[in-house]
N, C-alpha and C positions, 0 to 999 in steps of 0.2 A: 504494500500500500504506500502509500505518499500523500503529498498536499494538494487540495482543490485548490484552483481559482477561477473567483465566479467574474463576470465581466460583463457589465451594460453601457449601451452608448447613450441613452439620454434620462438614463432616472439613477443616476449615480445618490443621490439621498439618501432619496424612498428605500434604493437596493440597500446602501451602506446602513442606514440606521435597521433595519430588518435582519439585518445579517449579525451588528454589532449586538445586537441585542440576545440574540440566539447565542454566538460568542459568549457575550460575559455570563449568560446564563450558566453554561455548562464549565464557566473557569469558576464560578461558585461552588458547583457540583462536583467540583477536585477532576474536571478533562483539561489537562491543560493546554490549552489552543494559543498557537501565535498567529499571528498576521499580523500583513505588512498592505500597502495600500498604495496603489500606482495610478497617478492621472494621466491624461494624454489629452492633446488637442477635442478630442470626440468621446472616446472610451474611460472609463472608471472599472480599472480590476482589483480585486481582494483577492488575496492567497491565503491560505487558512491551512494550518500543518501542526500537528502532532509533534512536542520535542520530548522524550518521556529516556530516560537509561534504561532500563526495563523496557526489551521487548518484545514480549507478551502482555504487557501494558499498556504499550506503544499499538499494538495490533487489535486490542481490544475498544483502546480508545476512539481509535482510529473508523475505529466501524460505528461508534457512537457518533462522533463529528458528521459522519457520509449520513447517518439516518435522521438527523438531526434537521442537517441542509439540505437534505432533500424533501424534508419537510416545507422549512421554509422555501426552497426551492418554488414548489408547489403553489405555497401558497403565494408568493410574487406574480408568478404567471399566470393563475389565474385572476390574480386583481390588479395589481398594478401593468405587468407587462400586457394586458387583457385589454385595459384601458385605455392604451398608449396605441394598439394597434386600432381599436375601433375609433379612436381621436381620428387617425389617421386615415385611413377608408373612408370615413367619412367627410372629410374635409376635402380628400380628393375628388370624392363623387359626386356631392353636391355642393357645391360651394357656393350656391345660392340663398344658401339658409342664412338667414341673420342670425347673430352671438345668441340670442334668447332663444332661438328654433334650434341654435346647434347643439346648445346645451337638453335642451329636453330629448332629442333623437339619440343624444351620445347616453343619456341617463336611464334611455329604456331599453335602446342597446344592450346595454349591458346586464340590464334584469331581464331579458328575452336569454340573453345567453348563459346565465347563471341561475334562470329559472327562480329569480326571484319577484316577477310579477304578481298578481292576484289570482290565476290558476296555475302558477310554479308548483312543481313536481320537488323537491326537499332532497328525496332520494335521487334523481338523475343526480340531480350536485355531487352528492356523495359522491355515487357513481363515475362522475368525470371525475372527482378528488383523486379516487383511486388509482383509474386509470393515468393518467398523468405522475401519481407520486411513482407508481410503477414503473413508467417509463423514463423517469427521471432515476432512478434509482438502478434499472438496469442501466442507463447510460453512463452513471458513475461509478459502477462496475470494472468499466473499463476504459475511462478516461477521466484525466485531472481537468482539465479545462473546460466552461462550461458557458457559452455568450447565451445568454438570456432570449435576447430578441430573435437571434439565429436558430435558438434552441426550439421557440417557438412555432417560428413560421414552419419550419422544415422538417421536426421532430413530429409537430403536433398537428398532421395534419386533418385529422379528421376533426378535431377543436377548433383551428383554424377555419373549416367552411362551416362550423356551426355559428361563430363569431360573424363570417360575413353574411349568414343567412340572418343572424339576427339583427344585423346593421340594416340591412333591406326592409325584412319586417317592420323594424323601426320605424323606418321612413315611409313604408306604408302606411302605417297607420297614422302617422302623422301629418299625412297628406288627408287623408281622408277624414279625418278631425278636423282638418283646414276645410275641407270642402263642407263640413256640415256647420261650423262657427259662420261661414259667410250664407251657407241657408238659412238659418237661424237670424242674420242681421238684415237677412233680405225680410225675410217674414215680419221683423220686429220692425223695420219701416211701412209696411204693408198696412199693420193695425197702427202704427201712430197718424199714420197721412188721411186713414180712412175714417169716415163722420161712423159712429158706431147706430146701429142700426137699433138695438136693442139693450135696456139697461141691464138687464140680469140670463146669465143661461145656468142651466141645471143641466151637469152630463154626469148619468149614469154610464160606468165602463164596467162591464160585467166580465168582459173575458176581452181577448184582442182580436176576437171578431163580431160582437157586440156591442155597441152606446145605445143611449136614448138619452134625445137633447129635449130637454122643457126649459119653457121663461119663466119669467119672477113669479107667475100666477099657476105653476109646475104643469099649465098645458102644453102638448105637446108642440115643437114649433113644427112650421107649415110648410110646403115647398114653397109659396111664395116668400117668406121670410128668406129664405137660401138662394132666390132667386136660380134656379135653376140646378143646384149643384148638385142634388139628389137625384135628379132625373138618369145620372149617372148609376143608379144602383141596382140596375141589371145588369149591367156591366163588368168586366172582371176587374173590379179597379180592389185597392188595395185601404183597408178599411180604416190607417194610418190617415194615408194621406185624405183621402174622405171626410173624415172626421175633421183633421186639420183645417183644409177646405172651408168645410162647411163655417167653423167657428172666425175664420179671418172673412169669411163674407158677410155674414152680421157682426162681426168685431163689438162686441158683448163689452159695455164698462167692467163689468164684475163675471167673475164666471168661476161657478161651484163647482169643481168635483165631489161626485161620489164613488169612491170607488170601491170594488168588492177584488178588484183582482190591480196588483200594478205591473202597465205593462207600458212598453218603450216610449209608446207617444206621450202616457203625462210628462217624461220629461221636458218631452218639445215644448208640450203646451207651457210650461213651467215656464222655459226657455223662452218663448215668444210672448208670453201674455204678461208675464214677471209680474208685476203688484195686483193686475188684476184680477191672479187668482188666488182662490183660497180651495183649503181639502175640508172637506166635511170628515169631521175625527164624530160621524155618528146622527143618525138621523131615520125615520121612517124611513125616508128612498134610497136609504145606504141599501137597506135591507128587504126593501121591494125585489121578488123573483123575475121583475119585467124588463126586458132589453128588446133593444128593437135590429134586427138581423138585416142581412143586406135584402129581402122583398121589401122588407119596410112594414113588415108585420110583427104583430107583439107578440112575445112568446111569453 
């Protein structure tokens, strides 16, 4: 066996304090570890070596320090060196984005690919933990020399196309976020431009292929109030946007939900109506079994 040196070209820090700290850890723990610390123009390398008289000491130690850093290893590449490459990808791909768009795409980025979104998997994590400290660990097997960023792109490359699939991803949904905040601002000029037709609506949402809209006096409202938009409801139209429709064409001052079921459109409605709505937390027609389906009959 012999001494590791680890070596990054632009997180010399993050790597050094990560490392040093591992270090003095195990010089607490009686491993006694040297290193020595070399800059260059680009590069920051750390040599890390075993000095012990005893050697079977020396060989034992020596295997502690390799499992040790290769922990840490690990866990660099997955977050810092992780970081650095999706910065990267990203800034070349789209360079469009402004500082506050790059930061959100580089932030989700990286919870896509470490699975730490809102349906992140816990155990894949692990799972890549593994694999990587694995392959970090056979790599150290049989060599002292280790470039982080090299190690990554080339070593790792099945992590590597899960990293750029989740940079796309990223920006997928990012776009498509973008495309509904400007739907959302088009609609909320829609009802502020438009004279409202009707002071109060009453929508029961019984499921997300049922509403029933009533006015202030909870009759039911009329195709003439909608001027036409219902006339649509033979049609295979989509019971979203229908609904939506109908409510920006009498543009309602106040407008109640009652809901039995929440389903995607009160956000909208949320979204575009913003003060004028309110949720009924309970009421007789929370609890009324009537909805009205797309014939336009009561069920």
């Amino acid at each position: 066996m012999s001494g590791i040196t680890i070596s990054t070209l632009n997180l010399a820090n993050e790597v050094k304090e990560s490392l040093l700290q591992e270090i003095n850890f195990l010089n607490r723990e009686g491993v006694h570890v040297e290193f020595t610390e070399m800059h260059t123009a680009k590069f920051y390398f750390l040599d890390c070596s075993i000095h012990e008289e005893d050697s079977h000491i020396q060989i034992a130690q020596e295997k502690i320090l390799r499992y040790y850093l290769a922990n840490i290893i690990t866990d660099l590449l997955m977050n810092n060196i992780s970081k650095e490459f999706i910065q990267k990808i990203t800034r070349n791909k789209f360079r469009f984005l402004a500082p506050t768009q790059l930061k959100i795409v580089l932030q989700n980025a990286y919870s896509y690919l470490n699975n730490l979104h809102e349906n992140g998997d816990i155990s894949k994590t692990l799972s890549q933990h593994n694999e990587i400290l694995s392959e970090v660990n056979q790599y150290l097997d049989s060599n002292s020399q280790l470039y982080l960023e090299g190690f990554f792109r080339f070593r790792l490359k099945d992590y590597f196309a899960e990293l750029e699939k989740s940079v796309e991803l990223s920006m997928d949904n990012f776009l498509v976020e973008q495309e509904y905040h400007e739907f959302i601002h088009l609609l909320q000029y829609f009802v502020e431009v438009q004279e409202p037709r009707i002071d109060e609506v009453h929508v029961m949402i019984k499921d997300k292929e049922n509403f029933y809209m009533l006015d202030e006096d909870k009759h039911p409202i009329n195709h003439e109030q909608l001027q036409g938009v219902l006339t649509d409801l033979n049609q295979d139209v989509d019971y979203d946007d229908l609904l939506l429709s109908a409510l920006i064409t009498i543009s309602p001052r106040k407008l109640i939900l009652h809901l039995s079921a929440k389903t995607e459109i009160v956000d909208t409605i949320m979204n575009v109506f913003q003060e004028r709505v309110v949720i009924c937390t309970g009421c007789p027609l929370c609890s009324q079994p009537v909805s009205i389906s797309k014939s336009g009959s009561e069920t």
